[in-house]
FITI-430966 format. One record per residue (C-alpha): residue in one letter; z, y, x. Coordinates in pm, whole numbers, padded with zeros to 5 digits, always signed. Layout:
aZYX ...
end
This chain:
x+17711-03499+00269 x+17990-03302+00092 x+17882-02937+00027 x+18161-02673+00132 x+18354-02544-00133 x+18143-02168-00111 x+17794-02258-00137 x+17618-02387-00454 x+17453-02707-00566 x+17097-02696-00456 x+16954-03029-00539 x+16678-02869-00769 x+16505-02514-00682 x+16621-02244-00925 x+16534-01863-00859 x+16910-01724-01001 x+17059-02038-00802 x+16843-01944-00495 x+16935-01617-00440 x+17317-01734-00427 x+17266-01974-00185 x+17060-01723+00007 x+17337-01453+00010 x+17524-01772+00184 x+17326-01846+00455 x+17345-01493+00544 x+17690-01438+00599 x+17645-01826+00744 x+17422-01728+00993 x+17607-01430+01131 x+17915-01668+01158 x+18089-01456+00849 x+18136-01775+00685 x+18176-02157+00815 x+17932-02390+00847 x+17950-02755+00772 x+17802-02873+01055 x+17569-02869+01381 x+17300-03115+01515 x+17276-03060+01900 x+16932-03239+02040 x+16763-03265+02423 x+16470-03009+02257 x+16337-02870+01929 x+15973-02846+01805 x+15870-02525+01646 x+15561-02615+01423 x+15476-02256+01379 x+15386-02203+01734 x+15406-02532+01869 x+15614-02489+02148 x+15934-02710+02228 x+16268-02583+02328 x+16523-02732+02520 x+16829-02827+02421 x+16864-02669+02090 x+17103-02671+01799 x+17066-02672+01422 x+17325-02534+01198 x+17342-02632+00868 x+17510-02483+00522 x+17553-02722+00283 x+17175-02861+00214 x+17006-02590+00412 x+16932-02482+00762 x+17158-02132+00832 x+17063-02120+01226 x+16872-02243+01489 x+16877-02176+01847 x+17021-02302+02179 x+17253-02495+02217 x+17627-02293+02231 x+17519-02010+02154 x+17615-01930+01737 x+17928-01743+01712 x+18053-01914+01369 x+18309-02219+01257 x+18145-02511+01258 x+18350-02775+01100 x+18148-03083+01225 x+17980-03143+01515 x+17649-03412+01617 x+17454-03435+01949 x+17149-03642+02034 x+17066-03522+02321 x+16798-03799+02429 x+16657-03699+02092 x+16341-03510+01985 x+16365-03265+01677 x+16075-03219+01425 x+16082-03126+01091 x+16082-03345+00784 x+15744-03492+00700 x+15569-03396+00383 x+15315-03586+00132 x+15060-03319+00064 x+14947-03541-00159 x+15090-03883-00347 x+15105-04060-00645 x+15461-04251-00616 x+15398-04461-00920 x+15189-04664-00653 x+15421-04760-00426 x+15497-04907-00788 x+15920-04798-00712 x+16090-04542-00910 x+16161-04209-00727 x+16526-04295-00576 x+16382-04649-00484 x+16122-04496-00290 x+16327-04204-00166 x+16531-04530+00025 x+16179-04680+00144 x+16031-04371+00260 x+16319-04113+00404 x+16373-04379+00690 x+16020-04333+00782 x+16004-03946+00813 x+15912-03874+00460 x+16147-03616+00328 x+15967-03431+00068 x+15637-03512-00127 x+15428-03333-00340 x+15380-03595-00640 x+15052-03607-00844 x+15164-03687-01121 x+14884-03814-01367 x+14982-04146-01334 x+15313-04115-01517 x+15223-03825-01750 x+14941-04048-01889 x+15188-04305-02018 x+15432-04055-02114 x+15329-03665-02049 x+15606-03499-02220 x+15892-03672-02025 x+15672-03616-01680 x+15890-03304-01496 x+16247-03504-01658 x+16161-03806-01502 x+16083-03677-01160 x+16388-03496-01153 x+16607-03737-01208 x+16649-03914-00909 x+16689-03567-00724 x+16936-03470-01020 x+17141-03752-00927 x+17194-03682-00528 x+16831-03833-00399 x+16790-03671-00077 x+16387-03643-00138 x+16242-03354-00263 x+15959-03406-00555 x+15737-03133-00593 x+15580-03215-00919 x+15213-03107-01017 x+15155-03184-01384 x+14830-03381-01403 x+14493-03232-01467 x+14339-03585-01581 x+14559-03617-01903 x+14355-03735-01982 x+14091-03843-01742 x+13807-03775-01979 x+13747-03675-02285 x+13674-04021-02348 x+14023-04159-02333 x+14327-04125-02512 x+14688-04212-02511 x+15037-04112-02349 x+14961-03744-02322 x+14761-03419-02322 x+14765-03179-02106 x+14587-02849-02136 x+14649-02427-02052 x+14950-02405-02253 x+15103-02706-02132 x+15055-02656-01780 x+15146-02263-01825 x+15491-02433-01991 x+15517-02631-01664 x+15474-02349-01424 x+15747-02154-01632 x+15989-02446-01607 x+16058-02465-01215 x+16031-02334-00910 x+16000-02724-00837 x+15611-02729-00974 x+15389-02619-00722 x+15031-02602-00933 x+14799-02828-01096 x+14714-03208-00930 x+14393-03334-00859 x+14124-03200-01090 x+13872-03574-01060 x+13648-03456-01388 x+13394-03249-01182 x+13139-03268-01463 x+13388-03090-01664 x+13464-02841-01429 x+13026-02746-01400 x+12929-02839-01734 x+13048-02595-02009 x+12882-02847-02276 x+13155-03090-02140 x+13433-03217-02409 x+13683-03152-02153 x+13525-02835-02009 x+13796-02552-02231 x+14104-02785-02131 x+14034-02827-01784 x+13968-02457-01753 x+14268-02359-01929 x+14434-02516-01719 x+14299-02430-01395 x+14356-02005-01530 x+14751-02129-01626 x+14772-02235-01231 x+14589-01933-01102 x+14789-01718-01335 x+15155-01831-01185 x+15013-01829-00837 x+15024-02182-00794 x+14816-02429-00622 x+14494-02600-00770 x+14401-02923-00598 x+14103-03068-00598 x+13877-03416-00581 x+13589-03412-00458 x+13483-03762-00442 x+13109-03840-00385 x+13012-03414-00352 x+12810-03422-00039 x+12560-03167-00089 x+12593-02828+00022 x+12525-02678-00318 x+12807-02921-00472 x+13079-02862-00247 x+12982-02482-00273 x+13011-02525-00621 x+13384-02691-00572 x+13497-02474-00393 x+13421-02179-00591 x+13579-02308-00910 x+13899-02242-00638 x+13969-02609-00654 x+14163-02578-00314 x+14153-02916-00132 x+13991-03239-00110 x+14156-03588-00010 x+13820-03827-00071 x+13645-03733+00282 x+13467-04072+00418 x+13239-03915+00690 x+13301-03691+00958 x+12991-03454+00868 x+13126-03455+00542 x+13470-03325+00635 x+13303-03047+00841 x+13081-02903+00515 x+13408-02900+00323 x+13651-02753+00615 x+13411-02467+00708 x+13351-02377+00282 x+13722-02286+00270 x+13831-02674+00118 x+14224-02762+00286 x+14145-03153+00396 x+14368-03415+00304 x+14298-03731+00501 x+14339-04043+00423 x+14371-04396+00636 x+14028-04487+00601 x+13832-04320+00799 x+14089-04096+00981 x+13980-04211+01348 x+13637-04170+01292 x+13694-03818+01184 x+13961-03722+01396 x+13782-03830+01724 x+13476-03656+01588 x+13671-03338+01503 x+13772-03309+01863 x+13456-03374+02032 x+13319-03064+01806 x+13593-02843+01956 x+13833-02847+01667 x+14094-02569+01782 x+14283-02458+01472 x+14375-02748+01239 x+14580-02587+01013 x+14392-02628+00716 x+14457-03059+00766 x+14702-03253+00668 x+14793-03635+00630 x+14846-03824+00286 x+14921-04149+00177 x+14755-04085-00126 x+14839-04462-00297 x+15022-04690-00103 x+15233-04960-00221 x+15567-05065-00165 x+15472-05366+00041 x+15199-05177+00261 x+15460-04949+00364 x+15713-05189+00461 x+15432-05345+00648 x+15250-05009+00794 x+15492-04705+00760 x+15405-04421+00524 x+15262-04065+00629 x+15414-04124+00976 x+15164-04465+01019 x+14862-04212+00924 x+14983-03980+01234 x+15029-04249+01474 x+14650-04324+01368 x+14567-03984+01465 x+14776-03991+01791 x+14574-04289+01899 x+14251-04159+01796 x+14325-03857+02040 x+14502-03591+01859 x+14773-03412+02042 x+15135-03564+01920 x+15236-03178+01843 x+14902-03092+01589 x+14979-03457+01398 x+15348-03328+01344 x+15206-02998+01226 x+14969-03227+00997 x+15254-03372+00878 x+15491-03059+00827 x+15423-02691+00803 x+15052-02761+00770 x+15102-02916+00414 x+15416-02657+00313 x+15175-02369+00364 x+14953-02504+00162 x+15131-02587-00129 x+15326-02260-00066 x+15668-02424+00016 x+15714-02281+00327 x+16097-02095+00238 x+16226-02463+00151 x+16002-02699+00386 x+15774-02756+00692 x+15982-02640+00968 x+16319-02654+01124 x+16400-02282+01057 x+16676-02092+00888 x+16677-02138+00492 x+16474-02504+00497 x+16634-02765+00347 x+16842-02922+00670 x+16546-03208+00709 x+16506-03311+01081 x+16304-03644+01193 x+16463-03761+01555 x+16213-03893+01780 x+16281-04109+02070 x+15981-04107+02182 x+15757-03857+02072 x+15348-03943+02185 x+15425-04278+01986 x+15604-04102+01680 x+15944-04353+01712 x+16159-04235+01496 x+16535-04313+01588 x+16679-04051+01286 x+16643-03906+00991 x+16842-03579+00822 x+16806-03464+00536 x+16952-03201+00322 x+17179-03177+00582 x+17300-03525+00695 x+17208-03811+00846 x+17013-04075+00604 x+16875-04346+00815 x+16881-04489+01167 x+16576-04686+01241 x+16403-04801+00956 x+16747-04841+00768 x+16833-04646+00492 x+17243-04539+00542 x+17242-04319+00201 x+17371-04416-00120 x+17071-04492-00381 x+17161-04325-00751 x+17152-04621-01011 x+16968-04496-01314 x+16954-04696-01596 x+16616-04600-01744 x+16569-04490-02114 x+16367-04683-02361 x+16115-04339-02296 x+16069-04490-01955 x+16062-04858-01986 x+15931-04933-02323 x+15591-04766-02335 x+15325-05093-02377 x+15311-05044-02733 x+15091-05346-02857 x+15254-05482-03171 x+15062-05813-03206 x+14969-06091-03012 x+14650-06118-02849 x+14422-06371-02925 x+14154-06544-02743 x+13932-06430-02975 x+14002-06091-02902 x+13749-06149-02560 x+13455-06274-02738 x+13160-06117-02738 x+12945-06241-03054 x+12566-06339-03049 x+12301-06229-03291 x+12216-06555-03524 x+12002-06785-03407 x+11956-06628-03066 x+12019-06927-02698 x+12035-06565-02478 x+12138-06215-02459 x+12085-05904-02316 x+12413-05790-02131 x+12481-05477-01946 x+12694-05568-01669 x+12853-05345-01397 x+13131-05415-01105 x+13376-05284-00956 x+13364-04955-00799 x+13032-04926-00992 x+12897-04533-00870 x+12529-04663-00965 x+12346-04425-01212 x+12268-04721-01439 x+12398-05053-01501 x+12271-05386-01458 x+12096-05595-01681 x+12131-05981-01749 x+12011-06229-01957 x+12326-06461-02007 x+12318-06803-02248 x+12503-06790-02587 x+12721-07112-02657 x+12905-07144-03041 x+12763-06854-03131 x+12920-06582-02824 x+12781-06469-02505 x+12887-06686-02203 x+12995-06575-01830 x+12729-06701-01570 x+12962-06811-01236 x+12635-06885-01080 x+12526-06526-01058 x+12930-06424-01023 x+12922-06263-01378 x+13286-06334-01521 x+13406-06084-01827 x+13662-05792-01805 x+13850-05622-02066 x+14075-05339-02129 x+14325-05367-02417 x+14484-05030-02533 x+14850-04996-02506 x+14904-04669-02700 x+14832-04704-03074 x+15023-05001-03164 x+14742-05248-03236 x+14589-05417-02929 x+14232-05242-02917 x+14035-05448-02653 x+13688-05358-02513 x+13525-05606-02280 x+13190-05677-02149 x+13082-05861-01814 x+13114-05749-01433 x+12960-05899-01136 x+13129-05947-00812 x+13514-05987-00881 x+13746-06243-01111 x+13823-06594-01077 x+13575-06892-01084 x+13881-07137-01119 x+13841-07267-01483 x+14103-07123-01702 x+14217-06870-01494 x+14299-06494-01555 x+14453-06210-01409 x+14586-05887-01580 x+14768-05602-01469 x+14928-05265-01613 x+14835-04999-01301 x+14431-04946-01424 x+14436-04567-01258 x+14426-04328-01427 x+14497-04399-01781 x+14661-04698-01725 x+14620-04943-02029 x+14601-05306-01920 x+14300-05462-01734 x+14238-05831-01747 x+13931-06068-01597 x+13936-06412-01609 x+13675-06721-01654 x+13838-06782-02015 x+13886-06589-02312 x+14216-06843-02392 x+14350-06742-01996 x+14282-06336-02036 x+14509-06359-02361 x+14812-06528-02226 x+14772-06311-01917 x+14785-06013-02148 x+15075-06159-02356 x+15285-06243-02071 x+15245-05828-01950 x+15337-05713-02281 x+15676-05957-02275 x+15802-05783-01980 x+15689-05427-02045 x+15379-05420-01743 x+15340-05554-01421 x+15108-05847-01317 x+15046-06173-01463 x+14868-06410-01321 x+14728-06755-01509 x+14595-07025-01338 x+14418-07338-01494 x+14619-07280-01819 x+14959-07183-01651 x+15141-06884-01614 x+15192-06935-01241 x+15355-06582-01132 x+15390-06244-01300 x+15566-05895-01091 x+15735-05679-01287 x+15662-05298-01298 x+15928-05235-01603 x+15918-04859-01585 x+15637-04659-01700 x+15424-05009-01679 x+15405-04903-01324 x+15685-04936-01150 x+16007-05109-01088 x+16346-05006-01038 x+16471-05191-00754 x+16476-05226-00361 x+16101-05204-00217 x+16213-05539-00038 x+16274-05702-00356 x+15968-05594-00475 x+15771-05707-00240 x+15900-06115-00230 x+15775-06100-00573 x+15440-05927-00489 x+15409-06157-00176 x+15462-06483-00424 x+15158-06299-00650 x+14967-06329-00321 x+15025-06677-00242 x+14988-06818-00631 x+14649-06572-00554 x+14539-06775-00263 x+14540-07154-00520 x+14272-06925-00713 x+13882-06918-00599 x+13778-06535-00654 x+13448-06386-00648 x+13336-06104-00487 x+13073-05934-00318 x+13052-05804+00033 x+13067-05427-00140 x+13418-05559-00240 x+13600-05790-00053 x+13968-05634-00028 x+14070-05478+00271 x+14407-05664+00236 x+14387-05950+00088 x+14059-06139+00087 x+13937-06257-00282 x+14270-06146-00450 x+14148-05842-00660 x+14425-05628-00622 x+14186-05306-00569 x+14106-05384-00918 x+14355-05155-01056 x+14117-04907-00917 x+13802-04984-01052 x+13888-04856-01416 x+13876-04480-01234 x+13664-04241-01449 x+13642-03986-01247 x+13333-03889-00963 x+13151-04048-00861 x+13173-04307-01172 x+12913-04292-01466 x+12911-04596-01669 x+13266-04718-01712 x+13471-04911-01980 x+13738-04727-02120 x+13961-04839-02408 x+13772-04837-02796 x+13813-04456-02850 x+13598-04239-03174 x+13297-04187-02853 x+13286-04518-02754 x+13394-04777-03025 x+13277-05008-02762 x+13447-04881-02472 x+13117-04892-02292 x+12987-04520-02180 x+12865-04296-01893 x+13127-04004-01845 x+12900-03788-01650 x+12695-03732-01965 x+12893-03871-02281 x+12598-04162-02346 x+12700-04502-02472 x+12529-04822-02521 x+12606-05181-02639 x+12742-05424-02425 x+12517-05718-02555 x+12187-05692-02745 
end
């Protein structure tokens, strides 16, 4: 991967820097100056017509592609030669849309878990991190590539810092900030997901100046602003959506619903989910031009990609539900570089692209025998052949639970009016998009409001880990948490502002959950009957960990089996998809965004509580 001695360092995008190594590829391309070397394969796709060539060659310069054609034919020095010619060539796959900090691995751990898989650049939403720690959020993505990662992180500073206007903690984003961003790289490709539709509609909205601000600071450096449109179903809504020139939408669950969006001008990101039902339905329509779809990922973890594959498991999907091999690779490639507006540095094997080339051996089941990228080989099967850059992560990055006390049991109870045997509770669960909560009566016992197993009501919390001093809201859910006495479990992922969550069927059990998290700076921590029986360790950012994604995953797979001593409850709404009765999806169900109304968010001025409906800003007690 050594760079010849006349071409510059290109590991980050800069526009001065650009133009140099731009002025080299020219005189590269003409043969005027060496290149360093030349991949010879049996044929080539071009994504921007979709047409294959035979045995074709790709030149490259340093990181970049200088030429492409057939095979013999480019009139330069070439100072190191490759050929695969039982080999397919497609270009690099791109995330149109991720959020790395779930695959819970820091950015050159996952660049090692993901390259080998096709996965050579990724646009990175990046509210996950910038809510823990939003002025560090462009440095730490950087790092990895600063340090020789061959993955390319497009950042795009987070719209949901923070989520509402009814959180708080780890950063704030609004026009100036993300106007700073733009400035700062070429790197930063617009604004991620803007989730707080009632924000965007309602000018009475807390949030409504920031968001806009902005949304203008995107438009005004040309950049791209993505959108999340979760729940908008009606025609007037996604009208609405799509005129606020929130560009894209990655939350499609039904087919018709994916059409409405499509044909309003919205660029659809699909998920797993429900991609066959939508794909076959897109082609029984008559689908021709699929150029405004692309495949993400979205959040997968470390341990689901080992087990799955990453964007290229979403295109084998696709292949089996009936799309043509050649439109999943343009899914997959040019499709998401046009539009996030990469297309000079990604999306297709053509002069100028960074030299990123997936091998196929075989290519209507999407085997992939190779992988290039900037340049060089980086994996052969699903091994990774690079060298991963050891960062030792500043105190910015791995010391950010701030909770300077211990918790106490005590910090979980709920107290009972004097004299009363029952209360009034308002109860919700998880992935709660109900206009109203529920309403129990649950017994009072030494003078606090009890659980009730019997109708699956077990109590949640969220303790804050920003200010210092341990704030905990916590009221009761339905339909998730542990009926084994004793028993808690608490985790530091609780998208998207990510203080810790904890449920568990004692007050005593939630603490030392808690207490254990805090010890090793986030993670999971699971107590059983009294015990502290596993915990996994997300050190960085309270949401990831800096190690191999196989590592990772023995200690997520011995969470899983300490999971399976533990009787959970759940409803048939929520039974995992993964792992039956282990609540893992529970990180999920502290969203605020749409479709959510009543949520619990940390105590914050709003909601002392915690307890409040974000589409209108309307609290209420938990007990009464």
């Amino acid at each position: 991967m050594d760079l010849a001695p006349d071409i510059a360092d290109d590991l980050l995008i800069d526009a001065a820097q650009e133009v140099r190594i731009r002025q080299d590829l020219v005189l590269t391309a003409l043969g005027h100056r060496p290149a360093c070397r030349a991949l010879r394969v049996g044929r080539l796709l071009d994504v921007h017509s979709r047409t294959w060539s035979e045995d074709q060659e790709i030149v490259f310069k340093g990181r970049r592609i200088a030429w492409v054609g057939p095979a013999g034919s480019y009139k330069g020095e070439v100072r190191e030669r490759a050929h695969r010619p039982d080999l397919a060539a497609v270009p690099g796959f791109g995330e149109v849309h991720k959020h790395i900090e779930s695959s819970h691995l820091t950015p050159e751990w996952e660049a090692a878990l993901v390259l080998p898989r096709g996965n050579t650049w990724t646009c990175e939403a990046s509210h996950e991190f910038s809510n823990v720690n939003g002025a560090r959020n462009l440095e730490f993505w950087f790092e990895a590539r600063r340090r020789g990662s061959p993955l390319k992180i497009f950042p795009q500073p987070g719209s949901a810092v923070p989520p509402t206007a009814y959180e708080w903690g780890g950063g704030w984003y609004g026009g100036a900030e993300q106007a700073g961003f733009m400035r700062e790289s070429l790197m930063v490709t617009g604004l991620d997901e803007v989730m707080d539709w009632p924000a965007v509609w309602n000018p009475d909205n807390p949030s409504y100046e920031r968001l806009w601000g902005m949304i203008g600071a995107t438009f005004a450096a040309r950049g791209v602003v993505e959108g999340h449109a979760s729940g908008l179903r009606d025609l007037p809504e996604i009208n609405a959506f799509a005129a606020a020139g929130l560009a894209s939408d990655h939350e499609v669950q039904t087919p018709e619903e994916t059409w409405d969006k499509l044909t309003r001008g919205l660029f659809i990101e699909l998920r797993i989910y429900a991609m066959p039902e939508i794909v076959a339905w897109l082609l029984k329509k008559g689908l021709q031009d699929w150029s405004q779809i692309a495949f993400t990922t979205d959040d997968r973890s470390a341990s689901h990609t080992l087990a799955l594959g990453a964007s290229d498991h979403n295109a084998r999907v696709a292949i089996e539900a009936g799309l043509p091999p050649e439109i999943a690779i343009q899914c997959l490639t040019i499709n998401p570089a046009r539009h996030m507006r990469l297309t000079p540095f990604v999306g297709s094997l053509a002069p100028g692209r960074f030299g990123d080339v997936v091998l196929l051996s075989d290519v209507d089941k999407l085997e992939i025998a190779e992988v290039w990228a900037d340049g060089a080989q980086v994996s052969e099967g699903t091994r990774y052949l690079g060298e991963v850059p050891r960062i030792a992560w500043p105190d910015w990055a791995t010391k950010t639970i701030n909770i300077r006390r211990d918790i106490v049991p005590e910090d979980f109870a709920l107290p009972a009016a004097s004299g009363r045997a029952t209360m009034q509770a308002a109860v919700i669960r998880p992935f709660h998009w109900h206009p109203d909560f529920y309403t129990f009566e649950l017994p009072v016992r030494d003078g606090a409001v009890q659980r009730d197993e019997s109708l699956a009501i077990t109590k949640f919390a969220i303790v804050d880990r920003f200010s210092g001093e341990g704030l905990v809201s916590k009221m009761f859910w339905k339909g998730c948490g542990p009926r084994t006495p004793e028993t808690a479990l608490a985790c530091s992922v609780a998208h998207d502002k990510h203080n810790i969550w904890v449920v568990g069927s004692s007050d005593a059990a939630m603490a030392k959950a808690v207490n254990a998290l805090v010890a090793q700076q986030g993670g999971w921590a699971l107590v059983r009957e009294g015990e502290l029986t596993a915990t996994v360790r997300f050190e960085v950012g309270g949401l990831m960990s800096c190690r191999p994604a196989e590592a990772l995953d023995a200690e997520m797979q011995a969470l899983y089996a300490e999971g399976c001593k533990v009787d959970w409850m759940y409803e048939p709404t929520f039974r995992p998809r993964w792992y039956p009765g282990f609540p893992e999806r529970l990180m999920f169900a502290t969203l605020t965004c749409a479709p959510w109304s009543w949520v619990l968010v940390a105590p914050c001025e709003q909601a002392p509580l915690g307890f409040i409906n974000v589409q209108t800003g309307k609290t209420h007690p938990v007990v009464w």
